[in-house]
N, C-alpha and C positions, 0 to 999 in steps of 0.2 A: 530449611533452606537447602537448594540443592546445591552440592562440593561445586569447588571452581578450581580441584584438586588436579582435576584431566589437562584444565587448560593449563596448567601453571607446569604441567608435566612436560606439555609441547611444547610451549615457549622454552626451554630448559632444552629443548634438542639442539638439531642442527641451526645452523644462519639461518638458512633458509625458513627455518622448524620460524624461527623465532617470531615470524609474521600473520603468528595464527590469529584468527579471527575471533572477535571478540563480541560479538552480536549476540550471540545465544547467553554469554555471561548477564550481558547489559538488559538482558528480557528476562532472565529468570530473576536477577538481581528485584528488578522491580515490579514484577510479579508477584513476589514473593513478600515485597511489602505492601503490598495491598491487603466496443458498440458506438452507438451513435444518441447526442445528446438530446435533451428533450427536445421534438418539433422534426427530427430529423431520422431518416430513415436508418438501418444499420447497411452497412455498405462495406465490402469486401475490397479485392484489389489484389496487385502482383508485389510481389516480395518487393520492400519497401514502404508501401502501404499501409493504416494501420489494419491488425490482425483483425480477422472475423468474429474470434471469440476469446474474450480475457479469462484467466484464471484468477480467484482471490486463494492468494498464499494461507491456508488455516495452520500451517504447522509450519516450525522447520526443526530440521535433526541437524546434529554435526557430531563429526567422531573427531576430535584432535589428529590421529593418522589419516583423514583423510575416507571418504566415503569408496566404500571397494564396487566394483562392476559388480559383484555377485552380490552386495547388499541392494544396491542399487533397482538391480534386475527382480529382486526378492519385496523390496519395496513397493518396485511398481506392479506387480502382480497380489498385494496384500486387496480384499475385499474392501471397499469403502472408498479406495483410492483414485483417483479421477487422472491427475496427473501430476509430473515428479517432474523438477529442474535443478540438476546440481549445478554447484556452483563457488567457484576458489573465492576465497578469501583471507584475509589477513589485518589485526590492526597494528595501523601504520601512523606515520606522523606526516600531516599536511599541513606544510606552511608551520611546525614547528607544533604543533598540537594534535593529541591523538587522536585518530579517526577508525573508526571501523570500516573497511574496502573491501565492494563485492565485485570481482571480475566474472562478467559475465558475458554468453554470447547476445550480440543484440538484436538479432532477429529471435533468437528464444525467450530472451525477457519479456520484451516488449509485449507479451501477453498477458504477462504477469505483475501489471502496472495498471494503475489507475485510467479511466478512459482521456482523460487530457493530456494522460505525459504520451499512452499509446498513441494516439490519433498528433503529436508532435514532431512532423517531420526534420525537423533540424535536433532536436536531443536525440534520436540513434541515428544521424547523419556525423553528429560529430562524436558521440562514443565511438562510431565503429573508424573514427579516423583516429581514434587515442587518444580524445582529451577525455577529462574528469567530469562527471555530471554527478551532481551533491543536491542533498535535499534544501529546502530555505532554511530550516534550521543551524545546519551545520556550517553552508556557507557565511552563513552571519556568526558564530560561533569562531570558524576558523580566517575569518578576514579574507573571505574568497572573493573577488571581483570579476568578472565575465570578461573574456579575452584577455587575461594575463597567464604569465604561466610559475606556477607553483614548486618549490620543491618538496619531493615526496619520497620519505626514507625509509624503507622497506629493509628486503635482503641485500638492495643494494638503493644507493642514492640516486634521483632522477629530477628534473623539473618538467612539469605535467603541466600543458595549457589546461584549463579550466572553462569552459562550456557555459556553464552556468546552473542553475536550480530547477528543480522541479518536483513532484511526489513522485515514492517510493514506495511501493508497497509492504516494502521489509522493516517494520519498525526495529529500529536499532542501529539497522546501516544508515550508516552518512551518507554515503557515494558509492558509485560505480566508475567501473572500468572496462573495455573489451579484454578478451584471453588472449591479445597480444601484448598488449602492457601489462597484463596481470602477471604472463608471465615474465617477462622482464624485471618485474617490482619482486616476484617470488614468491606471489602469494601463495598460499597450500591451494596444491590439485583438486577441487572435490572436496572442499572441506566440511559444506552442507548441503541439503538438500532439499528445496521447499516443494512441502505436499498441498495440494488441493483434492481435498474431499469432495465423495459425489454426495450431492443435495440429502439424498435418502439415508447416508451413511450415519454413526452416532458420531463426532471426535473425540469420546475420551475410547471408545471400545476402537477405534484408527488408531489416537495414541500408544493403546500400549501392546498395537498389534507390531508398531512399529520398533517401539522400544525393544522389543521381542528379538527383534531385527540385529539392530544396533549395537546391543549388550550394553554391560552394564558400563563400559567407559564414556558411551555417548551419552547426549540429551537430548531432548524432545520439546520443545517451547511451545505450547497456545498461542499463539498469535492474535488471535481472535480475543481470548482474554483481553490482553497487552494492549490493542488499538483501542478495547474498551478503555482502558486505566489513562490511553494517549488523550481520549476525544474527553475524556472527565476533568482533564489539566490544561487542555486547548484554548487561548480564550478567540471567545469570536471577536474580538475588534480590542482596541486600545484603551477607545472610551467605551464604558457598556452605557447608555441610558438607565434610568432610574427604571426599573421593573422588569427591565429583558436580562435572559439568563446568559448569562458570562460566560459560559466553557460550552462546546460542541454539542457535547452529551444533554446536557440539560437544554439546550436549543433544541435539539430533535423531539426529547421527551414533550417539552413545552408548545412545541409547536403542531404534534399532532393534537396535543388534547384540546389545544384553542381554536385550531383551524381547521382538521379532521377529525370529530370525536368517531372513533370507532377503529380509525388505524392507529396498529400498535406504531410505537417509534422506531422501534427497531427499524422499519421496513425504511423509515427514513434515515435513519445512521447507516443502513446498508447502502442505498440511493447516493449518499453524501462518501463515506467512504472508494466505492468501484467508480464513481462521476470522477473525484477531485482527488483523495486521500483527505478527504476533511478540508476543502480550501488549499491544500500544501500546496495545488496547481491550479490557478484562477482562469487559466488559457492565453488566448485566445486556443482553441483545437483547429484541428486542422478541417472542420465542418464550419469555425467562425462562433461557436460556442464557450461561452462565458461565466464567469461568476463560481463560487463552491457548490452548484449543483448544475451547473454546465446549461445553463438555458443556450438556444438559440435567439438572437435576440426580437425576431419575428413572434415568437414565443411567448416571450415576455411582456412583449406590449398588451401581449391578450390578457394573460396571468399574472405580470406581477404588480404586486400590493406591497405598500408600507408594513413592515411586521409590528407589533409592539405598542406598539402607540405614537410609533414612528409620524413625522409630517413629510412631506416634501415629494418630489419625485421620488418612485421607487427606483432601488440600486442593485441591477444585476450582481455587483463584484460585492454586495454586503451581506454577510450571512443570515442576521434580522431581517432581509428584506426576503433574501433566496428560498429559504427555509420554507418559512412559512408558505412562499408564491408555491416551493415546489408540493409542500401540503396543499393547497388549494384546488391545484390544477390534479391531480391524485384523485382529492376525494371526488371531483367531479366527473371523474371518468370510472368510479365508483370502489375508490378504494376502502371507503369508511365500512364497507360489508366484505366480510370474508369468501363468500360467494362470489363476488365480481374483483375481488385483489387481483389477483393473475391479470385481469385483461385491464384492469388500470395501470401497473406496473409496463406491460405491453405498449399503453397510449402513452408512456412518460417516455420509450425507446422501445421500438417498434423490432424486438429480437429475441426469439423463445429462449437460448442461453440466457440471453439477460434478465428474461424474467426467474429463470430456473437459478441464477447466479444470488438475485436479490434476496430472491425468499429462503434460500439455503443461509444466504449470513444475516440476514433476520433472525431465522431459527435458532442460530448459534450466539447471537445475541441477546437473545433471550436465553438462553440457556445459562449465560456468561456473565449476565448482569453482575457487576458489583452491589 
């Protein structure tokens, strides 16, 4: 298991020190125990707008001192590397319970977010005004309610309106904040740095190019691991029906082999993960796209189907139903053959990134499997 000896060193510094971030703890801890939606074109725009091309976070580093401009610059110049966003953090107490807080800027995040929180005009309308935006986990965890405002107790004491929920791409982090309140609250400057790998790269020969970097006080977290380990604990609904699979992971598995035989799953846990974050954000986007794999609802009329043995109307927002619909509409565009995947992934979002995005955390999904 990897020491939690560095953090426990910076909490032990200054006040300030004491707001370090604790995300990389909360990944290896558990770790260790182990565009535009379908139907709809990708679409660009002016600052504000969602971004043209997302990044999926595969890595993140953190040094307890804080990530230096020369590691940084060293980082972003290592082979494999696609691209780098640091970013302060600290865990803090919200609402009287601990949180892990990532201050970030939000026009730089925002590409580094699932396609429904990105394509979400009002969550970086109100990050970049100050309020709190939290994952749905945490906000139901920390009793967060949508237009109230919170106290948050950092290096120094504050009350924070709160925004409300959506996915994250950082499993671990609760929340965010802009680098105006982050630094107000104190969080450490730079205290990680999440990497995106280019498709063709390895991540563990990334890993420990990076570590390389860092030395030996920082760490380096899989990511990609970790949302595997998330989407195996996930459950898709409340009630499961008698015969359909209960957690994410085994929905995706389950629903290529029943309704795509020939596509792996992975390509669907990738699709479900850069769409929604696994469900975390059901929409509507800002295309009017729905459900954990972000249908258009034009879309679905055409595609989607009861999953399971399901009866009734089919249900965009139910993952039994999405899943499967978005296997269906796949294989038809010829994903069940390795030959034609690329231009099926293409007909599910119409954007060479995004095809180049899918197949890369496929890849690493299969590499990753539990």
């Amino acid at each position: 298991m990897l020491s939690l000896a560095p953090w426990r060193a910076a909490v032990a510094g200054s006040p300030r020190r004491a707001a370090q971030l604790a995300v990389v703890v909360a990944a290896c801890a558990a770790l260790t125990a182990l565009a535009a939606p379908p139907g709809a074109a990708a679409t660009g725009g002016p600052a504000g707008a969602s971004p043209r091309q997302l990044f999926v976070p595969d890595l993140i580093a953190a040094v307890p001192s804080g990530i230096s401009a020369a590691q940084l610059a060293k980082i972003t110049k290592l082979h494999g590397v696609q691209a780098v966003l640091p970013v302060d953090g600290g865990k803090v107490k919200v609402n009287g319970k601990s949180a892990n807080v990532l201050g970030v800027s939000p026009q730089a995040f925002r590409s580094w977010t699932p396609l429904s929180t990105a394509g979400s005009a009002a969550v970086w309308s109100d990050l970049g005004q100050g309020q709190l935006v939290s994952t749905g986990a945490a906000a139901r965890r920390l009793r967060l309610s949508t237009g109230k405002s919170y106290p948050v107790s950092a290096a120094v004491l504050a009350r924070v309106p709160f925004a409300g929920a959506t996915a994250l791409s950082v499993t671990g982090a609760d929340a965010i904040v802009n680098l105006t309140r982050s630094e107000q609250l104190g969080l450490a400057k730079n205290f990680a740095v999440l990497i995106s790998i280019a498709p063709s790269a390895g991540l563990p020969a990334v890993m420990a190019r990076v570590k390389s970097v860092i030395g030996k006080g920082g760490q380096v977290v899989n990511l990609v691991s970790y949302s595997l380990v998330t989407a195996s604990k996930n459950p898709v609904a409340t009630i499961i029906p008698a015969g359909a699979p209960a957690n994410y992971l085994n929905l995706f598995k389950e629903s290529a082999a029943t309704y795509c035989p020939g596509l792996s799953w992975t390509v669907l846990a990738a699709i479900g993960q850069i769409e929604s974050g696994d469900g975390a954000n059901d929409g509507p986007s800002s295309a009017g796209a729905l459900g954990p794999m972000q249908f258009i609802p034009a879309t679905w009329a055409e595609w989607g189907i009861d999953g399971f043995g399901q009866t009734g109307k089919p249900d965009i927002m139910n993952p039994l139903d999405a899943v499967p619909s978005a296997a269906r509409l796949l294989c038809a565009a010829g994903a069940w053959n390795p030959a034609t995947l690329s231009q099926a992934i293409f007909a599910y979002n119409h954007a060479n990134w995004y095809v180049a995005e899918v197949l890369a955390l496929a890849s690493e999904y299969a590499k990753n499997s539990p």
